[in-house]
C-alpha positions as CSV (number, residue, x, y, z in Angstrom):
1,X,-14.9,15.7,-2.5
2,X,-11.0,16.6,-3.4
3,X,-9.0,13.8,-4.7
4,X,-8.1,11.7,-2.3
5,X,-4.4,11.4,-0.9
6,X,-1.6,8.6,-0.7
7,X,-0.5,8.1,2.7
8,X,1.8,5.0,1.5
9,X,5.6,5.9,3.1
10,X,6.6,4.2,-1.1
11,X,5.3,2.1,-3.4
12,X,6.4,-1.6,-3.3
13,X,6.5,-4.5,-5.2
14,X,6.4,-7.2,-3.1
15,X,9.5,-10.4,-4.1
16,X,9.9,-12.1,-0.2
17,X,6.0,-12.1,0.5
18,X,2.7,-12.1,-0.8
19,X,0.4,-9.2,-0.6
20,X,-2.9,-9.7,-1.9
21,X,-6.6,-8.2,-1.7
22,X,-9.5,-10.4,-1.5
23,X,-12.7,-9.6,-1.0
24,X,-14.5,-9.5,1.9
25,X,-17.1,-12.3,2.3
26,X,-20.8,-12.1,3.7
27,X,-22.7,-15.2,5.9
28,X,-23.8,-17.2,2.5
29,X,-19.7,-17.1,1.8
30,X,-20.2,-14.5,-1.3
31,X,-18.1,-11.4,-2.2
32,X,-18.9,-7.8,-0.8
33,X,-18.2,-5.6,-3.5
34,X,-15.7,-3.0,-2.7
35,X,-14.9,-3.9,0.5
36,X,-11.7,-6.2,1.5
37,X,-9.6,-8.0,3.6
38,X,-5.7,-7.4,3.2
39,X,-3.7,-11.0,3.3
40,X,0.4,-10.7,4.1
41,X,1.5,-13.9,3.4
42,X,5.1,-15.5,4.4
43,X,6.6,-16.5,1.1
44,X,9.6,-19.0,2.2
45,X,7.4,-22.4,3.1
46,X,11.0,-24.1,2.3
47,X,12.8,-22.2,5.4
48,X,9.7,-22.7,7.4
49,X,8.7,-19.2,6.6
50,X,11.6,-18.1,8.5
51,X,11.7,-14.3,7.8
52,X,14.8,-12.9,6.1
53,X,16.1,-9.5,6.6
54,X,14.4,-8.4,3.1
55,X,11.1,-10.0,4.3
56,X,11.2,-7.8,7.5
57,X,11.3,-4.8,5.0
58,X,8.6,-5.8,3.1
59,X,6.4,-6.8,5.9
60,X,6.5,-3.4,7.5
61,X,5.7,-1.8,4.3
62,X,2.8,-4.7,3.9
63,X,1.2,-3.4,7.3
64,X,1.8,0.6,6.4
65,X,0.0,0.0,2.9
66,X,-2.9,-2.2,4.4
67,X,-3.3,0.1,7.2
68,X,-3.8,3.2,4.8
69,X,-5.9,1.7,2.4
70,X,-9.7,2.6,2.8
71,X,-11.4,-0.7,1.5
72,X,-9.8,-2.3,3.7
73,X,-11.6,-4.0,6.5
74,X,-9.3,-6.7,7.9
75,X,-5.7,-8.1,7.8
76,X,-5.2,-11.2,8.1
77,X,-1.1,-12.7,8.7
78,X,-0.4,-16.2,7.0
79,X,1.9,-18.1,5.5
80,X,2.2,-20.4,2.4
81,X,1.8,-24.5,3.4
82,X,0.4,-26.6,6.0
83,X,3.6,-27.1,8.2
84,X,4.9,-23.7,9.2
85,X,3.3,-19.9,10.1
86,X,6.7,-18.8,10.9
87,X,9.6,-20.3,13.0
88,X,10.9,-16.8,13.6
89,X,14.2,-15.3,11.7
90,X,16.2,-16.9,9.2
91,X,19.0,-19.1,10.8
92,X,20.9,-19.3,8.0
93,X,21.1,-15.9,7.5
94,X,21.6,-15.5,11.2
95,X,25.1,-18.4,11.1
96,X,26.3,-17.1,8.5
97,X,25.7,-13.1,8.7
98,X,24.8,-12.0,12.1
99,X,26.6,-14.2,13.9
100,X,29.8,-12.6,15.6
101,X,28.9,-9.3,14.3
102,X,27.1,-6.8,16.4
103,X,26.8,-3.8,14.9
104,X,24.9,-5.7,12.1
105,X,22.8,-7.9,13.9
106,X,21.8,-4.2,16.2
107,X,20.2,-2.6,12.7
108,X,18.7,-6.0,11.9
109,X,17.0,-5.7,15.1
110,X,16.4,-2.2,15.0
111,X,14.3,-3.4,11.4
112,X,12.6,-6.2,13.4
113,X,11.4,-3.6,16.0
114,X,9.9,-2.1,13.4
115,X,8.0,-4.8,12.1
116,X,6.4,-5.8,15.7
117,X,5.5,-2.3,16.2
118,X,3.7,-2.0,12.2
119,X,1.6,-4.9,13.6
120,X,1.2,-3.4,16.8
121,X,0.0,-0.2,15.1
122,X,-1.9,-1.1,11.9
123,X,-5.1,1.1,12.0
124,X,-7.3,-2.2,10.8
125,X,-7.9,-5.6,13.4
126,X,-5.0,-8.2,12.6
127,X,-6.1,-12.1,12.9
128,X,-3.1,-14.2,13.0
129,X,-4.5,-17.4,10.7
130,X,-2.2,-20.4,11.7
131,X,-1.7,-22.3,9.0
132,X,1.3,-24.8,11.3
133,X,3.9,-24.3,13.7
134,X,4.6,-20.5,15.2
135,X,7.5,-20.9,17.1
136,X,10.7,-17.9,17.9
137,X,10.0,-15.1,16.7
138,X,7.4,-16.5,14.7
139,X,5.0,-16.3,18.0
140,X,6.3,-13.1,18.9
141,X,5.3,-11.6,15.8
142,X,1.7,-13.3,16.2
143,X,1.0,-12.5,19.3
144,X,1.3,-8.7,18.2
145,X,-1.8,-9.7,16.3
146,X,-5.3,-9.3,17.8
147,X,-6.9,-12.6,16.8
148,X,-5.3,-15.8,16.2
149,X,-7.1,-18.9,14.4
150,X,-5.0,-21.8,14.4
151,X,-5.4,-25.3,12.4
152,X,-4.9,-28.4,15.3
153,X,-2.1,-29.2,13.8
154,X,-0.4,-25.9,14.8
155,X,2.5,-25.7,17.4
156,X,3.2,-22.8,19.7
157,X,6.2,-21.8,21.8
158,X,10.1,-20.3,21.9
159,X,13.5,-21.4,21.3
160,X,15.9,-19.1,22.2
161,X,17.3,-20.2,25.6
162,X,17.8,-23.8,24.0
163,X,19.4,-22.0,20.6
164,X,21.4,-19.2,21.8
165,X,19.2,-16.5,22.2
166,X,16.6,-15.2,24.6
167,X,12.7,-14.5,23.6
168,X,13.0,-10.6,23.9
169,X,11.5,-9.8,20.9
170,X,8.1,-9.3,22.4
171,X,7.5,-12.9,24.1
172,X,8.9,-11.2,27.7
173,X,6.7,-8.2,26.9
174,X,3.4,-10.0,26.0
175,X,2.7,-13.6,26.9
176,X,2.0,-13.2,30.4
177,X,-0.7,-11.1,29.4
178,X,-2.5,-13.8,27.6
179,X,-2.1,-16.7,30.0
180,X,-0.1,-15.4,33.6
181,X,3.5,-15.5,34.7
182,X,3.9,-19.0,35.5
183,X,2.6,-20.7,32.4
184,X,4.7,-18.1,30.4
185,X,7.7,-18.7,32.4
186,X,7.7,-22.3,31.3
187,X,7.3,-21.7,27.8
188,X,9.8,-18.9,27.6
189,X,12.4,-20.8,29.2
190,X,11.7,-24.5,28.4
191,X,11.4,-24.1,25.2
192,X,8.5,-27.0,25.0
193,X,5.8,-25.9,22.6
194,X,2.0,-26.3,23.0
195,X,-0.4,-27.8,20.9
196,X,-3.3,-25.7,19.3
197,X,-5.4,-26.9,21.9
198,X,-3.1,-26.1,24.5
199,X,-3.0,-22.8,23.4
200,X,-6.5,-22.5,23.3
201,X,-7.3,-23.7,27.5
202,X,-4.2,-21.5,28.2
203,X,-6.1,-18.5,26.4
204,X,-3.3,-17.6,23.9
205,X,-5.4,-17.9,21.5
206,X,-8.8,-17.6,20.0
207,X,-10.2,-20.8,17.9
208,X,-8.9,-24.1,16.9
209,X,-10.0,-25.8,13.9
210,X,-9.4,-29.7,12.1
211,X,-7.4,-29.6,9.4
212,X,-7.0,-33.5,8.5
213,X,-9.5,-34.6,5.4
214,X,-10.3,-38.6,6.2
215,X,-13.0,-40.0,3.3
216,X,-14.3,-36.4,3.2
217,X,-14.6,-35.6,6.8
218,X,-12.4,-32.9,8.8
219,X,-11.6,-35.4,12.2
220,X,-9.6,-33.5,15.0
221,X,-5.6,-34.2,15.0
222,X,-5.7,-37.8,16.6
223,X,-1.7,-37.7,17.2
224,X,-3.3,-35.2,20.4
225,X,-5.7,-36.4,23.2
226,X,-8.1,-33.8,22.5
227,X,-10.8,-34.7,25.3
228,X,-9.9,-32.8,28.8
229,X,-8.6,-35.8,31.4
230,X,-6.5,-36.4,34.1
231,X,-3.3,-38.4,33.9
232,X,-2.0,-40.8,36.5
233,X,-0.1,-37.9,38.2
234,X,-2.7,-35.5,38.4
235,X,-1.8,-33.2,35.2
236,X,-4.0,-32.4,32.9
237,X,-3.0,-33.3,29.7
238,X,-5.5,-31.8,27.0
239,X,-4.7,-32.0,23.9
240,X,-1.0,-33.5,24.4
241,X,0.5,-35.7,22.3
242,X,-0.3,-39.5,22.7
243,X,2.7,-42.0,23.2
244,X,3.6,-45.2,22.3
245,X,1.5,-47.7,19.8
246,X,-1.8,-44.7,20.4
247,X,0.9,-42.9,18.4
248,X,1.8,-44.6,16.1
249,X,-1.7,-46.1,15.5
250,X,-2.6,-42.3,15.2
251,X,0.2,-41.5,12.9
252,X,-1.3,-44.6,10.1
253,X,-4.5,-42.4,10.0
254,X,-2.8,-39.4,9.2
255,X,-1.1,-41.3,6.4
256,X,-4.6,-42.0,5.2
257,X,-5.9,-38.3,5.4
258,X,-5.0,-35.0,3.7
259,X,-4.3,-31.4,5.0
260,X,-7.4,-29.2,4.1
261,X,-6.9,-25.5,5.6
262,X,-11.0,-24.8,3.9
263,X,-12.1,-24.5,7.5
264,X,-9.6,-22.7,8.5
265,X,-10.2,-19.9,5.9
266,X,-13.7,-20.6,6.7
267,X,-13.0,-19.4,10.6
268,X,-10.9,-16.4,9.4
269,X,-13.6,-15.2,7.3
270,X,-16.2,-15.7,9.7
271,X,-14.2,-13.7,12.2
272,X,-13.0,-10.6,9.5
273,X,-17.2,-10.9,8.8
274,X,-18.4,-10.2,12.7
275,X,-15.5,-7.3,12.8
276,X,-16.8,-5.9,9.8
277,X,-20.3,-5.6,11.1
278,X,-19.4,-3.3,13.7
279,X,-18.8,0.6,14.0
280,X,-15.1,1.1,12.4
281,X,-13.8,3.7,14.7
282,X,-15.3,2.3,18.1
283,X,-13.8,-1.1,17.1
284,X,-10.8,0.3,16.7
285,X,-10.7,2.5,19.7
286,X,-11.9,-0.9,21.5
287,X,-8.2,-2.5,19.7
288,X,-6.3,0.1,20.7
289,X,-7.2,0.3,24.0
290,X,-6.3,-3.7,24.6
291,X,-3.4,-3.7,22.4
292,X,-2.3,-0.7,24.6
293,X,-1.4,-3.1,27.3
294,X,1.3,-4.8,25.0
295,X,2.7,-1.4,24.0
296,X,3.3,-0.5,27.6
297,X,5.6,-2.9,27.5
298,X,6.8,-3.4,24.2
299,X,7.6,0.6,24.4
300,X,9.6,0.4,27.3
301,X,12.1,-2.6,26.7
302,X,12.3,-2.9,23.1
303,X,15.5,-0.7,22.7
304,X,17.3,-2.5,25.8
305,X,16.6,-5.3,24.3
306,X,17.8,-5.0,20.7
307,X,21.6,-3.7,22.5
308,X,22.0,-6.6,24.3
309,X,20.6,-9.4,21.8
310,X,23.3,-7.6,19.1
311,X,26.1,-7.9,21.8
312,X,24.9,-11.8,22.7
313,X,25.9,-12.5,18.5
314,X,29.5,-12.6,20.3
315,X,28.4,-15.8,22.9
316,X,26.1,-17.8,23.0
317,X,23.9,-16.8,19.8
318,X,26.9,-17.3,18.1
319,X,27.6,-21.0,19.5
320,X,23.5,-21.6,18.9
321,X,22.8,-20.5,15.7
322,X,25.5,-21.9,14.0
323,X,24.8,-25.4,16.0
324,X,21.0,-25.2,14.9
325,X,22.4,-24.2,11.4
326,X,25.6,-26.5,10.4
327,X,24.8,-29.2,12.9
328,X,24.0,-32.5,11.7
329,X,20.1,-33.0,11.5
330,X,19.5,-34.8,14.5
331,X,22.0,-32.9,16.4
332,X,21.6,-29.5,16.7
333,X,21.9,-27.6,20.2
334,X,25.6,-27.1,21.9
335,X,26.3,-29.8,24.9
336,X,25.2,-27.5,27.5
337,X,26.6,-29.4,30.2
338,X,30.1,-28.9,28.9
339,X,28.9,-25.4,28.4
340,X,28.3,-25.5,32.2
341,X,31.4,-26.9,33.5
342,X,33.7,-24.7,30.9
343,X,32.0,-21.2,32.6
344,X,32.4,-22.3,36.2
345,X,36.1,-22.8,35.8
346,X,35.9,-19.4,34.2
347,X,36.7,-20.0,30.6
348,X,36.1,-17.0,28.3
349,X,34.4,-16.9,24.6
350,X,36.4,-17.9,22.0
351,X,36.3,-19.3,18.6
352,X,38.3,-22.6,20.2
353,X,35.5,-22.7,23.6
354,X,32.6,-22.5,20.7
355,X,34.0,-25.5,19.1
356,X,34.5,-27.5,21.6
357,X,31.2,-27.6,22.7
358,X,29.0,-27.5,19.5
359,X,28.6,-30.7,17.5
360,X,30.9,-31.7,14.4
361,X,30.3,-29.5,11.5
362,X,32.3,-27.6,8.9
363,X,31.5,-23.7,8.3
């Protein structure tokens, strides 16, 4: 055989994330020589592994170089820590960039685009492992993946409508698909994030798994019912939080415990093993064929989209993002009633109308 060729776009070394090889494990937990799965990792566990415009580079490039690479069996999309997969793109850099300059924000998205559509198109099955919350963009970007394996301590769910912004940067295009209009009407709009085991009865995604360590046993979160039962009013309420003295009473046990992600790595593994013990071309045919349905969609609206969420950095993702970013901590979101009342007596956007209805802070 001829020498084989590079397919890489460039060669990288990766600064904003990790990028790292490991090797593909059998049933007894043992390493498969030669064959691997590739792990892209958000690096910025301080920012909540908020992606920054130079992550979004590197991240494409991530998914181009594990797509290409022959060994290769699996990817697997993570994050660094226990609290955070990714809350979506760096507010900081949004304030204090993007904000109240379109142009710059439009190739910003142009590069996020191109980020959703590398996971979207990575010739290799992508498991989302969710190492804590996945919120913004941060569950856009992992519900491009094909899996997801979340630890119960693990949020879901959007904030754009409450922070200036609207979830257009594949929520609109893919979550109905996973769990119907209705339920992903609510979260796309509310802005009230679900549990792991939420997500998991609403089919978002695939497994849960315990994550708190109490005298060397995983127990499930108990800050969440986690049995299926009926509240007073009729609603279910599996796996929502508890109130009152359950939760605090819940939150002393976590104080007694320790994060331990083993099972989750244990779950990825197990899932990147039963992938890999399957035909690689009808498994991916079988991928491509499901991920299809997001791409009908994704395909259609994602240049619309990106035009109008540049020209929104002049309203009201202006006012949000830098609320969410200078704001004081507890006090973070514009008064939307003022908002309201200001628009029906037809005020316009200004620098002076942003003020007045964000809370004190000093740019």
């Amino acid at each position: 055989m001829s020498e084989l060729k590079n397919h890489d776009l460039v060669t990288i070394e990766f600064k904003e994330i990790l990028f790292e090889k490991r090797p593909c494990l059998d049933k007894n937990g043992a390493s498969i020589e030669g064959l691997y799965n590739a792990w892209i990792i958000l690096n910025n566990p301080k920012q909540y592994n908020s992606y920054t415009t130079a992550a979004i580079k590197e991240i494409i490039l991530a998914f181009r170089h594990a797509s290409n690479d022959r060994n290769v069996v699996s990817v697997i999309f993570t994050a660094v820590g226990d609290k955070a997969f990714c809350t979506g793109g760096n507010t900081k850099e949004y304030a204090e960039y993007y904000a109240g300059n379109p142009p710059e924000y439009s190739q910003y998205m142009r590069l996020f685009n191109d980020m959703v559509s590398a996971i979207l198109m990575c010739e290799k099955p992508v498991i989302c492992r969710v190492n804590g919350m996945r919120i913004g963009g941060g569950q856009e970007i992992g519900m491009a993946c094909d899996f997801t394996i979340a630890q119960d301590f693990a949020r879901f769910g959007q904030a754009g409508p409450k922070h200036g912004s609207a979830p257009i940067g594949g929520a609109t295009d893919f979550i109905h698909l996973f769990v119907g209009v209705e339920k992903a009407m609510s979260s796309l709009t509310l802005c009230e994030p679900w549990t792991a085991y939420q997500a998991l009865m609403h089919g978002l995604i695939t497994d849960v798994v315990p994550a708190l360590k109490i005298d060397g046993k995983f127990i499930p979160n108990p800050l969440l019912n986690t049995d299926k039962w009926i509240d007073g009013t009729g609603k279910m309420v599996y796996g929502s939080a508890k109130k009152g003295d359950d939760y605090k009473k819940a939150k002393e046990v976590v104080e007694k415990g320790s994060m331990d992600l083993s099972l989750l790595d244990k779950a990825v593994n197990d899932l990147a093993l039963k992938l890999l013990l399957t035909f690689p071309n009808c498994t991916m045919k079988t991928i491509g064929a499901v991920r299809q349905k997001k791409l009908e969609h994704w395909d259609k609206n994602k240049e619309n989209h990106r035009e109008w969420l540049a020209l929104n950095m002049m309203t009201e993702a202006k006012a949000g993002f830098r609320a969410f970013n200078y704001g004081p901590k507890d006090n973070r979101e514009v008064d939307f009633v003022k908002l309201r009342l200001l628009l029906a007596d037809g005020a316009e956007w200004s620098d002076d109308m942003i003020k007045s209805i964000s809370p004190p802070y000093e740019i």
